[in-house]
PQR file with spaces between the fields and no chain letter, atoms N, CA, C, O and H, PARSE charges and radii, in Angstrom:
ATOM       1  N    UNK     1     -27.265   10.473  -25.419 -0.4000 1.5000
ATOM       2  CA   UNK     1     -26.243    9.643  -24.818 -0.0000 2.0000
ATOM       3  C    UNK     1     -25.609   10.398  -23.650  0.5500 1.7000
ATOM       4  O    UNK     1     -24.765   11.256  -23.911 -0.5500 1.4000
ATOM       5  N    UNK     2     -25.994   10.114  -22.215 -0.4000 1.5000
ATOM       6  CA   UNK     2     -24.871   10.274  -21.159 -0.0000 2.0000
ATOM       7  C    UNK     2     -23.599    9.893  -21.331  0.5500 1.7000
ATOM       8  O    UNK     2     -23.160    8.791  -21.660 -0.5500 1.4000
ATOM       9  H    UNK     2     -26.679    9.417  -22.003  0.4000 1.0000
ATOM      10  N    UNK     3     -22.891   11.164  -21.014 -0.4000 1.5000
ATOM      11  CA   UNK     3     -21.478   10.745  -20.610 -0.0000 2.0000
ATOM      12  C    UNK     3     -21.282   10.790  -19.363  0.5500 1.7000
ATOM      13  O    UNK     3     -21.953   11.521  -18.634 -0.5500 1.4000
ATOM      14  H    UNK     3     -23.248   12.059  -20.747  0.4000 1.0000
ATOM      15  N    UNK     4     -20.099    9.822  -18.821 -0.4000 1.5000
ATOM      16  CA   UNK     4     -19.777    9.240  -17.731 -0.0000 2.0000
ATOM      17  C    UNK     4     -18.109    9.666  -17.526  0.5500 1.7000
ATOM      18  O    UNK     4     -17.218    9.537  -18.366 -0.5500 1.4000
ATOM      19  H    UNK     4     -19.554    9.228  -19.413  0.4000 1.0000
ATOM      20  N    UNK     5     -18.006   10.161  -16.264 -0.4000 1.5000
ATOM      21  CA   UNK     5     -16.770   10.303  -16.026 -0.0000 2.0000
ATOM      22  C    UNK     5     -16.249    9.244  -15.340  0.5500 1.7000
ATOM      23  O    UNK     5     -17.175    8.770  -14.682 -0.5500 1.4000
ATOM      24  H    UNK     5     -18.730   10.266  -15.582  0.4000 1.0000
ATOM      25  N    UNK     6     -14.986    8.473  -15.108 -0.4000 1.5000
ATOM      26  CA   UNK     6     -14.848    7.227  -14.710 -0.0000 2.0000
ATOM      27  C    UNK     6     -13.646    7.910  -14.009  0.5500 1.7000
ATOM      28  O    UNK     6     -12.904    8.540  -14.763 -0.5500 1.4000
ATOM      29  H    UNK     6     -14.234    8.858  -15.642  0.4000 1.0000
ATOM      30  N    UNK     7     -13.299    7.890  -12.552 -0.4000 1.5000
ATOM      31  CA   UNK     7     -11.963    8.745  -11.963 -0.0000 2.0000
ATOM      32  C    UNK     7     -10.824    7.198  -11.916  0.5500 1.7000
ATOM      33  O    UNK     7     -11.092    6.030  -11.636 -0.5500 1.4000
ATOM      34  H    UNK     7     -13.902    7.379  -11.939  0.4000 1.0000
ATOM      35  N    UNK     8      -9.691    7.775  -12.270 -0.4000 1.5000
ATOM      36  CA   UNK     8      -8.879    6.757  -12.866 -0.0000 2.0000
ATOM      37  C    UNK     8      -7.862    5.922  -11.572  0.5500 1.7000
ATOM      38  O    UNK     8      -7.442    6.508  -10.575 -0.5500 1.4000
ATOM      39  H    UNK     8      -9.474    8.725  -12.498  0.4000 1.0000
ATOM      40  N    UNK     9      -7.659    4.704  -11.834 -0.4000 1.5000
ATOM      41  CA   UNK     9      -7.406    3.763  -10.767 -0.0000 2.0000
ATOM      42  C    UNK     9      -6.373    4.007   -9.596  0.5500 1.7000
ATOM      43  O    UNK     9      -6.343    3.786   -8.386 -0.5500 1.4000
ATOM      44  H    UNK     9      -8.000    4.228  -12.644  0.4000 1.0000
ATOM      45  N    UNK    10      -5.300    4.734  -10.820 -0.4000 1.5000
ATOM      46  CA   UNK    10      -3.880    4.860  -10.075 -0.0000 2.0000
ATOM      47  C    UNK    10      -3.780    5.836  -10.832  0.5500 1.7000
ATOM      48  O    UNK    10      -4.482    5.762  -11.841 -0.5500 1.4000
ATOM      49  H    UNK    10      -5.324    4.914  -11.804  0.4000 1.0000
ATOM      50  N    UNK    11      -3.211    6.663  -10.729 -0.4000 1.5000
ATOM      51  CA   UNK    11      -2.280    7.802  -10.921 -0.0000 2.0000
ATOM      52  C    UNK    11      -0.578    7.931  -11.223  0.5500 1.7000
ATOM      53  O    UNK    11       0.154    8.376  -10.339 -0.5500 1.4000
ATOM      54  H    UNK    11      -2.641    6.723   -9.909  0.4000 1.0000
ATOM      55  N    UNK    12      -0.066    7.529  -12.463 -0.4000 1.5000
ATOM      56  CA   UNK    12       0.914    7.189  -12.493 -0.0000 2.0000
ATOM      57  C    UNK    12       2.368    8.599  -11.928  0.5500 1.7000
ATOM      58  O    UNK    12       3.450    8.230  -11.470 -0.5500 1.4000
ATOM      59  H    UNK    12      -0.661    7.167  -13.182  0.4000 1.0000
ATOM      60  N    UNK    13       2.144    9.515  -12.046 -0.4000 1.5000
ATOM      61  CA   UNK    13       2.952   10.497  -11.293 -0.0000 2.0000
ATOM      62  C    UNK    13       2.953   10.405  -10.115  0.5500 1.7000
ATOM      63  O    UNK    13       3.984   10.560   -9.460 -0.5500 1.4000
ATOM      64  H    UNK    13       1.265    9.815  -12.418  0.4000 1.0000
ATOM      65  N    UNK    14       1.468   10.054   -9.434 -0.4000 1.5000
ATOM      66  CA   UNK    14       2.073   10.196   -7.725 -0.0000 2.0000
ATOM      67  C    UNK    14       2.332    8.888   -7.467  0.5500 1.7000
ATOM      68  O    UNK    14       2.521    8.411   -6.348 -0.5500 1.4000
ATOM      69  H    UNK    14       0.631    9.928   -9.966  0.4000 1.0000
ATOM      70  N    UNK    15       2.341    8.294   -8.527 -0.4000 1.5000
ATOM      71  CA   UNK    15       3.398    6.406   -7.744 -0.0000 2.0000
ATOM      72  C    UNK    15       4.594    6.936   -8.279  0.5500 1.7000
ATOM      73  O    UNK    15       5.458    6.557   -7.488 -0.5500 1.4000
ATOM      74  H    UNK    15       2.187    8.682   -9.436  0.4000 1.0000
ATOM      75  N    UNK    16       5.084    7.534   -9.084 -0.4000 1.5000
ATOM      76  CA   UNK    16       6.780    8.277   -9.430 -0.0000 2.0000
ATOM      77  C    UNK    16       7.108    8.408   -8.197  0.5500 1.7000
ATOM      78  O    UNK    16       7.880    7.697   -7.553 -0.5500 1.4000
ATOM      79  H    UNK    16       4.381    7.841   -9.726  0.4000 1.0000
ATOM      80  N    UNK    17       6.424    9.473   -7.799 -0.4000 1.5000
ATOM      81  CA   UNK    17       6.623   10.772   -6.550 -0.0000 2.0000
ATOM      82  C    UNK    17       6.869    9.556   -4.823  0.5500 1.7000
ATOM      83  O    UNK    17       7.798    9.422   -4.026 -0.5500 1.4000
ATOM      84  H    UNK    17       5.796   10.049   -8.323  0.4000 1.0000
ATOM      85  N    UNK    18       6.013    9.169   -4.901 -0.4000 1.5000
ATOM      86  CA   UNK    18       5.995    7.800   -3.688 -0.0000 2.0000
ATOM      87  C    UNK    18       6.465    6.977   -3.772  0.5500 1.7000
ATOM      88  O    UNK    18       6.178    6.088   -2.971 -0.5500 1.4000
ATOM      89  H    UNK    18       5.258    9.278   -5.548  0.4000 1.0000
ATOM      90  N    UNK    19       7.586    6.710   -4.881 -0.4000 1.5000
ATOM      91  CA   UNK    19       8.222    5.356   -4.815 -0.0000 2.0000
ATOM      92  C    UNK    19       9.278    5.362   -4.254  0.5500 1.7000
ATOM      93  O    UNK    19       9.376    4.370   -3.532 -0.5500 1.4000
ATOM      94  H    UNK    19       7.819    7.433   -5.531  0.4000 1.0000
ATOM      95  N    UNK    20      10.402    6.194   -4.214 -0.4000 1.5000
ATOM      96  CA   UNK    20      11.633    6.224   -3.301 -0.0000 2.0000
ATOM      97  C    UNK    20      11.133    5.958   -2.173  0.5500 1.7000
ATOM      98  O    UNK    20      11.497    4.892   -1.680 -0.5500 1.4000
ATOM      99  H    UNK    20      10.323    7.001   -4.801  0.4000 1.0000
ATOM     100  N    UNK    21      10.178    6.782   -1.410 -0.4000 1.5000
ATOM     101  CA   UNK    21       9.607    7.318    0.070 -0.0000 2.0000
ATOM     102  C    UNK    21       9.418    5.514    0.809  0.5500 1.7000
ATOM     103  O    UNK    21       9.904    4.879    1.745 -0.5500 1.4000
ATOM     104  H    UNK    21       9.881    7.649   -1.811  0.4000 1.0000
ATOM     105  N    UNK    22       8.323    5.264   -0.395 -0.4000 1.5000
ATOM     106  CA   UNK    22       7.392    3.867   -0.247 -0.0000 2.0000
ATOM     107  C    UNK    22       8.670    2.858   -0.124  0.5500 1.7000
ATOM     108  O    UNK    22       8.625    2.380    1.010 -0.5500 1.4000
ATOM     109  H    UNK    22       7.929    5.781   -1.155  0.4000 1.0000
ATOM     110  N    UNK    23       9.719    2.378   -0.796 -0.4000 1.5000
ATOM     111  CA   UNK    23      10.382    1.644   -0.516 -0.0000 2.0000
ATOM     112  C    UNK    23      11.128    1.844    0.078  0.5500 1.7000
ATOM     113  O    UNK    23      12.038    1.101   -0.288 -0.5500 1.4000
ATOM     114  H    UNK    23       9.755    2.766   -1.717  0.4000 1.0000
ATOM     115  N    UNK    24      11.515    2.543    1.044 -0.4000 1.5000
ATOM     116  CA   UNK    24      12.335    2.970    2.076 -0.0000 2.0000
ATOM     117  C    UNK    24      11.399    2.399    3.598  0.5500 1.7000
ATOM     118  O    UNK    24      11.815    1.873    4.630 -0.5500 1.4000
ATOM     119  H    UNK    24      10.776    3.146    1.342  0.4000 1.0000
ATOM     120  N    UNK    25      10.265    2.712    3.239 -0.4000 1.5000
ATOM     121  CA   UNK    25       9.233    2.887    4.285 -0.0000 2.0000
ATOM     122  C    UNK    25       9.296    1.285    5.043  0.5500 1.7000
ATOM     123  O    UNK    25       9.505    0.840    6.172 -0.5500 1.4000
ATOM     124  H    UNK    25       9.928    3.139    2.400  0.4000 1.0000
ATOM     125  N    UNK    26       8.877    0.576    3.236 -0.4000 1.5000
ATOM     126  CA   UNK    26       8.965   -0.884    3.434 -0.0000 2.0000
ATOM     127  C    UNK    26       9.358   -1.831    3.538  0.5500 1.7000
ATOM     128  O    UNK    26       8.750   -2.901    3.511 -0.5500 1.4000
ATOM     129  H    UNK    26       8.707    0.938    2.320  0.4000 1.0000
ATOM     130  N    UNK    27      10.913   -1.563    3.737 -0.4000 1.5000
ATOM     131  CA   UNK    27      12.006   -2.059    4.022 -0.0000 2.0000
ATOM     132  C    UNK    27      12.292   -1.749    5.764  0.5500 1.7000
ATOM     133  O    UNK    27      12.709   -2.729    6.381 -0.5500 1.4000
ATOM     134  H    UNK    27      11.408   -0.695    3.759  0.4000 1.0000
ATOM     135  N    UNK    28      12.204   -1.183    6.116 -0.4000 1.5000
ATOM     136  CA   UNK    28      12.265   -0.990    7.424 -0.0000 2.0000
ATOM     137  C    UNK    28      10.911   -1.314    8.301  0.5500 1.7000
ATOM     138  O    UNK    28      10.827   -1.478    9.518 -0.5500 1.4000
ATOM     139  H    UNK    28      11.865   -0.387    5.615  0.4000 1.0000
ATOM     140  N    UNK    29      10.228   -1.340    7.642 -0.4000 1.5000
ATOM     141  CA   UNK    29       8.727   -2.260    8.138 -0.0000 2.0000
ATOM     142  C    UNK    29       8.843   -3.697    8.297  0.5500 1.7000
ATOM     143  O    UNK    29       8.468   -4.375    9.253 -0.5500 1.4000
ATOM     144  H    UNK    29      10.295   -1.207    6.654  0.4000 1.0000
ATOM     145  N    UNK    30       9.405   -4.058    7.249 -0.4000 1.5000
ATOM     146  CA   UNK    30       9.590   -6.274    7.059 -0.0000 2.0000
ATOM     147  C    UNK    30       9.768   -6.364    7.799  0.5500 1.7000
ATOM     148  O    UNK    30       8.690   -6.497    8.379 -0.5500 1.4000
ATOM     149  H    UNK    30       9.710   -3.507    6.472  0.4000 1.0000
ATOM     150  N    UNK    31      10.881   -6.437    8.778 -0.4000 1.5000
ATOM     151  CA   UNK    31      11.475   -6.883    9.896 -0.0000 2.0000
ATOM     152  C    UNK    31       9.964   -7.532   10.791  0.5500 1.7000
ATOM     153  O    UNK    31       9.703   -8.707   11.047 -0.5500 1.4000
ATOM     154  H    UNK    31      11.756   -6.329    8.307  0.4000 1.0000
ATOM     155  N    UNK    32       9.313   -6.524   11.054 -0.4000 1.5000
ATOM     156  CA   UNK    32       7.864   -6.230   11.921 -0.0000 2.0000
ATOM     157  C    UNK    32       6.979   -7.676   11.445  0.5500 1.7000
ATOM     158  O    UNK    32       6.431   -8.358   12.311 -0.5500 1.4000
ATOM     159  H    UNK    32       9.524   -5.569   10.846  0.4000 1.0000
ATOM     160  N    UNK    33       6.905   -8.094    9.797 -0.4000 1.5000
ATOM     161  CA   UNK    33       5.742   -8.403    9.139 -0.0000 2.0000
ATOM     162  C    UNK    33       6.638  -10.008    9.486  0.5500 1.7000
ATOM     163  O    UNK    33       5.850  -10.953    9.535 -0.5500 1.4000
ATOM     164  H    UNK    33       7.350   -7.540    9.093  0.4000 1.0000
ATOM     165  N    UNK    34       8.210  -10.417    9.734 -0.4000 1.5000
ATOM     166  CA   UNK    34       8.453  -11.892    9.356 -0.0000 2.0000
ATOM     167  C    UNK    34       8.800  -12.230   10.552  0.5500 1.7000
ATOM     168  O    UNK    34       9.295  -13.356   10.511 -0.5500 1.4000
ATOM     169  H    UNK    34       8.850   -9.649    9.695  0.4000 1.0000
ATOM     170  N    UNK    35       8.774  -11.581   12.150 -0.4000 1.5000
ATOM     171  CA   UNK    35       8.794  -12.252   13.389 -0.0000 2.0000
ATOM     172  C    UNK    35       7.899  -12.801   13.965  0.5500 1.7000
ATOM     173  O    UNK    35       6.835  -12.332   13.561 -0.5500 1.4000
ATOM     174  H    UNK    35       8.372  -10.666   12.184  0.4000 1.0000
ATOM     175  N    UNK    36       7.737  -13.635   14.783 -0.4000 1.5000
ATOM     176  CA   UNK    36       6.361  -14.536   15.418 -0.0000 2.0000
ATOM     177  C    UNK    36       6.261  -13.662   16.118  0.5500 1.7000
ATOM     178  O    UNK    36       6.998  -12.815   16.622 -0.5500 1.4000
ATOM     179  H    UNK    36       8.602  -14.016   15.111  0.4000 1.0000
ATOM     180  N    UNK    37       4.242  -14.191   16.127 -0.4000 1.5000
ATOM     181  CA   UNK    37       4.049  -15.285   16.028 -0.0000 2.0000
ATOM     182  C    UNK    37       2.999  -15.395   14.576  0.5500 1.7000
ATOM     183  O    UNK    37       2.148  -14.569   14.242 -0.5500 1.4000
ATOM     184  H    UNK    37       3.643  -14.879   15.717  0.4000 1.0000
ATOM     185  N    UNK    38       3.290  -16.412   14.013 -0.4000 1.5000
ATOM     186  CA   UNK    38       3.288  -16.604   12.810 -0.0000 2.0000
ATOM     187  C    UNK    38       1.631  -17.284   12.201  0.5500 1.7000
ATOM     188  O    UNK    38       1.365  -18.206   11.430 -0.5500 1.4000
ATOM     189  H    UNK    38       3.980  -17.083   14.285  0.4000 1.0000
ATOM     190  N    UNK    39       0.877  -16.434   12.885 -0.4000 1.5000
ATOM     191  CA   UNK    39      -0.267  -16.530   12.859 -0.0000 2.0000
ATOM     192  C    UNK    39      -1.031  -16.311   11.431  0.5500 1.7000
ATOM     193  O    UNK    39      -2.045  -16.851   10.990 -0.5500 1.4000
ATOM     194  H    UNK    39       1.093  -15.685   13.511  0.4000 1.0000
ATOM     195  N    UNK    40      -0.313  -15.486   10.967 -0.4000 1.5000
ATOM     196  CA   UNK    40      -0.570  -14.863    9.593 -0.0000 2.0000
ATOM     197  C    UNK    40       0.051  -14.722    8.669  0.5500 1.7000
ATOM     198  O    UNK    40       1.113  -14.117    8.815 -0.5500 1.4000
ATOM     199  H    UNK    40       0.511  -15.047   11.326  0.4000 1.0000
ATOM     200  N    UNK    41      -0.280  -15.154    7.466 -0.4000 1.5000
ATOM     201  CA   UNK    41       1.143  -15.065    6.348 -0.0000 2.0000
ATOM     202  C    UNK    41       1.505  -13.668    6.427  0.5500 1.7000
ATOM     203  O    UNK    41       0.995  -12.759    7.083 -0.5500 1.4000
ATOM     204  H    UNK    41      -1.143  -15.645    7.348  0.4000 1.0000
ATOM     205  N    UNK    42       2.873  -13.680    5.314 -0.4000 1.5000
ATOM     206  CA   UNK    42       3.799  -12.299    5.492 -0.0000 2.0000
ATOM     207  C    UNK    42       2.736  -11.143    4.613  0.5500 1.7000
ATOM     208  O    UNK    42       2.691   -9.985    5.030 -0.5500 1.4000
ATOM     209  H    UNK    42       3.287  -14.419    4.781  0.4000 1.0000
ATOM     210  N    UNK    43       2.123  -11.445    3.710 -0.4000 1.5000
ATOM     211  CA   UNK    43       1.054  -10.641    3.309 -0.0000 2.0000
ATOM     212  C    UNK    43       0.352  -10.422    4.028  0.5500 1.7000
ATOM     213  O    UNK    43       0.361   -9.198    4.155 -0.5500 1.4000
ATOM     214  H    UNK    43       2.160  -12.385    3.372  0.4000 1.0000
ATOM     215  N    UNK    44      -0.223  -10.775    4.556 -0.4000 1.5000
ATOM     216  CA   UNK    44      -1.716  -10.022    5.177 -0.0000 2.0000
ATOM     217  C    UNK    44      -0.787   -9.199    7.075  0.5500 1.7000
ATOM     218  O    UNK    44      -1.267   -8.317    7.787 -0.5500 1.4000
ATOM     219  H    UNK    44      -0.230  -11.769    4.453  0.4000 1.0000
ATOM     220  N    UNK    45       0.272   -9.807    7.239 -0.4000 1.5000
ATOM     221  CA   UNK    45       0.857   -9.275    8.359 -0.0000 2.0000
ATOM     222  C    UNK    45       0.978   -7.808    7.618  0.5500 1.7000
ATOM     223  O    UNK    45       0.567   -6.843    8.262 -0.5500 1.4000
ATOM     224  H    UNK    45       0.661  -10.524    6.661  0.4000 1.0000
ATOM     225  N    UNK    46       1.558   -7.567    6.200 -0.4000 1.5000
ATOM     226  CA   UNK    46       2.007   -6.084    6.088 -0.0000 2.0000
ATOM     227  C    UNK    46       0.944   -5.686    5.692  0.5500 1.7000
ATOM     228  O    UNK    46       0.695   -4.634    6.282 -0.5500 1.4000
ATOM     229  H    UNK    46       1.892   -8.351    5.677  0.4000 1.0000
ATOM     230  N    UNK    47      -0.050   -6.022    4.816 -0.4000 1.5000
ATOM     231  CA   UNK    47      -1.575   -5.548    4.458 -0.0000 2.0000
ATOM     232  C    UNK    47      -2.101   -5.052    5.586  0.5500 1.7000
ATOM     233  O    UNK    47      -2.577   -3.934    5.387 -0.5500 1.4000
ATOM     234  H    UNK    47       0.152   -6.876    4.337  0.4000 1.0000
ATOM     235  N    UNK    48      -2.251   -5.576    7.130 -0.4000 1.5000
ATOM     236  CA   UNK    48      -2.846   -5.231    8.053 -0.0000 2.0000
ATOM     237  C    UNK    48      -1.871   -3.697    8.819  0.5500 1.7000
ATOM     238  O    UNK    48      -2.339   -2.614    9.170 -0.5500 1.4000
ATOM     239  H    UNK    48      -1.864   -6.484    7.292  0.4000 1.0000
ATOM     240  N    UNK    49      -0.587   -4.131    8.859 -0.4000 1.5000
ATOM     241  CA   UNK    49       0.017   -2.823    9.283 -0.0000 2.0000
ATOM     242  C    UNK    49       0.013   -2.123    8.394  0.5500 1.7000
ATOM     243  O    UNK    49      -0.409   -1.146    9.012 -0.5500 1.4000
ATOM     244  H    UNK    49      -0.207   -5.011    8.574  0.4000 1.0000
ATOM     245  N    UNK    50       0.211   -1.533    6.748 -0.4000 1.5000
ATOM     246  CA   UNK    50       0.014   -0.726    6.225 -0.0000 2.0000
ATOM     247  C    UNK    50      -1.635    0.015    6.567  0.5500 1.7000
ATOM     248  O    UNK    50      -1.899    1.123    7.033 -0.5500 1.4000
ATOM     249  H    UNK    50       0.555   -2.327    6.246  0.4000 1.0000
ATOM     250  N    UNK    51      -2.481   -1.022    6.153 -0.4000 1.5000
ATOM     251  CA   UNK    51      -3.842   -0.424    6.833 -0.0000 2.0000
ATOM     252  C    UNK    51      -4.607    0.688    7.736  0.5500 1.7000
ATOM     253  O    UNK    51      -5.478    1.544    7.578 -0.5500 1.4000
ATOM     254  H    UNK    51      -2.267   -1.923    5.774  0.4000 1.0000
ATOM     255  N    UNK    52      -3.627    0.087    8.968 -0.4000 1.5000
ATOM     256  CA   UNK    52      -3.842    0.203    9.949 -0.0000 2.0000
ATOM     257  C    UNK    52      -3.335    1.608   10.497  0.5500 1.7000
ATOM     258  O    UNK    52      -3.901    2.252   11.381 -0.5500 1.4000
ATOM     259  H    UNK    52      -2.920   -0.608    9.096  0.4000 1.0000
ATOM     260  N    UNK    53      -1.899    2.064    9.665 -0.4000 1.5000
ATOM     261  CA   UNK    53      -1.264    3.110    9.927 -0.0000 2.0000
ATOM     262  C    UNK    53      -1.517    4.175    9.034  0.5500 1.7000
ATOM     263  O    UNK    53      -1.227    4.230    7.839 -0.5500 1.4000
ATOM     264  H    UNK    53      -1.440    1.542    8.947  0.4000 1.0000
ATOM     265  N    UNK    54      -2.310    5.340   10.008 -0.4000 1.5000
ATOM     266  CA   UNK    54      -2.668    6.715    8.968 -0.0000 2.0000
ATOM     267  C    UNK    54      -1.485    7.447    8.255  0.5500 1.7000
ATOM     268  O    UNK    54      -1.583    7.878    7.106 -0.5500 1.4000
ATOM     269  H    UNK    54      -2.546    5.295   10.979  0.4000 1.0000
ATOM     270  N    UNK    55      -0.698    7.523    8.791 -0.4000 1.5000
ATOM     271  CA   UNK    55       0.758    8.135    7.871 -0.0000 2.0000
ATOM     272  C    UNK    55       0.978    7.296    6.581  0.5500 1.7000
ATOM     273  O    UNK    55       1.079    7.845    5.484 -0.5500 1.4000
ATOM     274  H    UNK    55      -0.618    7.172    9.725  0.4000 1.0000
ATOM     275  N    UNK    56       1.047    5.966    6.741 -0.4000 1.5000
ATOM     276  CA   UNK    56       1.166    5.081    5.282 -0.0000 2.0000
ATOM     277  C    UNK    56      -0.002    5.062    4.332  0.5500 1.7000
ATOM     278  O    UNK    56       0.118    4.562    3.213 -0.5500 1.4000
ATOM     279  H    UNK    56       0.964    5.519    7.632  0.4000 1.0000
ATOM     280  N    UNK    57      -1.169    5.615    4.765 -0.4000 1.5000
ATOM     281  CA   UNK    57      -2.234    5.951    4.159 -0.0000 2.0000
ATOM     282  C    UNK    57      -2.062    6.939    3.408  0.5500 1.7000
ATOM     283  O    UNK    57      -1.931    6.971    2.184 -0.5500 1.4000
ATOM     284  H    UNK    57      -1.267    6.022    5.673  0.4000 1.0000
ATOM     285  N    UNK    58      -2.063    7.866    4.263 -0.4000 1.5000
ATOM     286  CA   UNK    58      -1.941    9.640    3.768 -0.0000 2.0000
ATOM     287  C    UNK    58      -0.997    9.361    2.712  0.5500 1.7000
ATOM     288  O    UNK    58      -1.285    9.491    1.523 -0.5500 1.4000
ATOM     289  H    UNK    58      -2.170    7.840    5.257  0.4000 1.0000
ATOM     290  N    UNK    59       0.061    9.002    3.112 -0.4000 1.5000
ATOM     291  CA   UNK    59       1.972    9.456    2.823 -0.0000 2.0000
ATOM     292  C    UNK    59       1.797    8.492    1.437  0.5500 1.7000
ATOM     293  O    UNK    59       2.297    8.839    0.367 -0.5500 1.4000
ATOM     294  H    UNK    59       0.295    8.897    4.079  0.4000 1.0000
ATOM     295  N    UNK    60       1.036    7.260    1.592 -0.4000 1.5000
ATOM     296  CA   UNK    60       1.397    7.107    0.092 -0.0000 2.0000
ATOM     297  C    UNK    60      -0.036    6.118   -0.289  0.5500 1.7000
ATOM     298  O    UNK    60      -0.087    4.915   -0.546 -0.5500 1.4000
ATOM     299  H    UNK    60       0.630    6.978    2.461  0.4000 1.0000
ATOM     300  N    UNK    61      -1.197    7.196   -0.208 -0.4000 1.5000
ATOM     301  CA   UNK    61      -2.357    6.528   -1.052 -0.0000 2.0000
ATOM     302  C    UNK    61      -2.263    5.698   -2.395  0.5500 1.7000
ATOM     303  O    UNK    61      -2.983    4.703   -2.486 -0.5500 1.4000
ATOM     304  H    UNK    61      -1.155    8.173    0.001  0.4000 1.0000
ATOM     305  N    UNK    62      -1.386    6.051   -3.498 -0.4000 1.5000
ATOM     306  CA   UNK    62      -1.362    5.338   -4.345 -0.0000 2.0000
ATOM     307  C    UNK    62      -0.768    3.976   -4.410  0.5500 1.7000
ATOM     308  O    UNK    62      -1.032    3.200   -5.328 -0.5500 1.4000
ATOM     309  H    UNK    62      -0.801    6.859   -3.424  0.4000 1.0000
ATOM     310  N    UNK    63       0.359    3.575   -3.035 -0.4000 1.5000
ATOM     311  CA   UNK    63       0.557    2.373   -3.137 -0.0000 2.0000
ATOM     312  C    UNK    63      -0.208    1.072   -2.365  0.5500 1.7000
ATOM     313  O    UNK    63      -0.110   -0.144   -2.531 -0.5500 1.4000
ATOM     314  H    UNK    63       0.573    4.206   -2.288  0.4000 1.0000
ATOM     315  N    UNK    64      -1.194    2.085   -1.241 -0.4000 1.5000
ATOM     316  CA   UNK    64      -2.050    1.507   -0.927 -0.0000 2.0000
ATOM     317  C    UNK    64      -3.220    0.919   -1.412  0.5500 1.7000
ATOM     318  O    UNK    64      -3.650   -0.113   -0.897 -0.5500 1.4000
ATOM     319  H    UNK    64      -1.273    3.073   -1.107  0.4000 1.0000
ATOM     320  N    UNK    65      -3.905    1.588   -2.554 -0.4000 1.5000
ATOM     321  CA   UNK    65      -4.352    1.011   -3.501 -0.0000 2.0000
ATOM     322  C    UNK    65      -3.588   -0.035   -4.317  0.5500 1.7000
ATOM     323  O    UNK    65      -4.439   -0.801   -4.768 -0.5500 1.4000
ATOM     324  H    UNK    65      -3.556    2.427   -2.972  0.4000 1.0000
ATOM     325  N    UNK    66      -2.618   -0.334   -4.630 -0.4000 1.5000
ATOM     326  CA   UNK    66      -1.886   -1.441   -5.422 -0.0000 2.0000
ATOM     327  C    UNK    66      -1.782   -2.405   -4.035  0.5500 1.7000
ATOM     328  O    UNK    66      -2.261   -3.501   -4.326 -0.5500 1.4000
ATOM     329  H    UNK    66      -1.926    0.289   -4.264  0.4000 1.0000
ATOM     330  N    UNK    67      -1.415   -2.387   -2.903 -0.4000 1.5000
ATOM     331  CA   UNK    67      -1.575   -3.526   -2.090 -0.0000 2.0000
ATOM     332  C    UNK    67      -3.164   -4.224   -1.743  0.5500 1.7000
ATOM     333  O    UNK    67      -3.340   -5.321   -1.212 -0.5500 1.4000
ATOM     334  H    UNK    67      -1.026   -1.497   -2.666  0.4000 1.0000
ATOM     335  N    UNK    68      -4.410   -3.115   -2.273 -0.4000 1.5000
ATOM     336  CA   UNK    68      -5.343   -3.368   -2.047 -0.0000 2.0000
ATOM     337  C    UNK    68      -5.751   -4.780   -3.420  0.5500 1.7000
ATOM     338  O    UNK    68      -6.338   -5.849   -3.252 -0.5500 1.4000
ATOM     339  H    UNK    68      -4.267   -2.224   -2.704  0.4000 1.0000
ATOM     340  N    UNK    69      -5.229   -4.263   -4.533 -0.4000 1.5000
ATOM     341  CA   UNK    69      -5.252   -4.590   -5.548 -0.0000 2.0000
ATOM     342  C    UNK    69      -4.711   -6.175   -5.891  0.5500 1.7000
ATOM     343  O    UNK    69      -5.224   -7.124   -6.483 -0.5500 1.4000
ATOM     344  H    UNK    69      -4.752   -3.395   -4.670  0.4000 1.0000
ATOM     345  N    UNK    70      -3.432   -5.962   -5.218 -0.4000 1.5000
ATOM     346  CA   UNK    70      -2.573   -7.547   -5.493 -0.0000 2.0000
ATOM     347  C    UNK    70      -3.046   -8.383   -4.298  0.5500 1.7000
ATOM     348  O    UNK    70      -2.814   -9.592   -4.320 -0.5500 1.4000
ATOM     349  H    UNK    70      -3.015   -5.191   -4.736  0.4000 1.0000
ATOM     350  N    UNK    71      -3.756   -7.781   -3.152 -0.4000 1.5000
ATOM     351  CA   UNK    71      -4.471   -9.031   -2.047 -0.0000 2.0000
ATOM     352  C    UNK    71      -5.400   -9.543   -2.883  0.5500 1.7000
ATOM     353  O    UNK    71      -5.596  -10.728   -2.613 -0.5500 1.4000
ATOM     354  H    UNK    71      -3.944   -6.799   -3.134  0.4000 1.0000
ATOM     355  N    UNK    72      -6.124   -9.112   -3.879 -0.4000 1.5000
ATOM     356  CA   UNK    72      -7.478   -9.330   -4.324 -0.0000 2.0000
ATOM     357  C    UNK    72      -6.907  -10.978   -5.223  0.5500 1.7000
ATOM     358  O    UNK    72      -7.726  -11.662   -5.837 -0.5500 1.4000
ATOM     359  H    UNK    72      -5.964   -8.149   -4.099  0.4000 1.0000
């Protein structure tokens, strides 16, 4: 019988560690995601700027995976 290592989805300490940071981040982002032109719902407006920006990547991989997660 192979065993299989399975690397785990989220990491619940570094969403501890990134959650003050992360909601600070994303609160001062909205503003950006609910002005026209209103081409795109308010989800995929912040899905695309979180994306898009390497600092919100780096700075908080684990919540980027959960936005990857709740678009699905």
């Amino acid at each position: 019988m192979k065993i299989v290592m399975v690397q785990e989805l989220l990491n619940a300490n570094d969403l501890d560690y990134q959650h003050n940071m992360f909601k600070l981040t994303m609160k001062s982002n909205v503003t950006t995601c609910v002005i026209p032109p209103f081409d795109m719902n308010f989800l995929t407006k912040m899905q695309h700027l979180e994306t898009t920006s390497q600092t919100l990547l780096f700075n908080f991989h684990q919540y980027m995976k959960l936005v990857e997660l709740a678009l699905l």
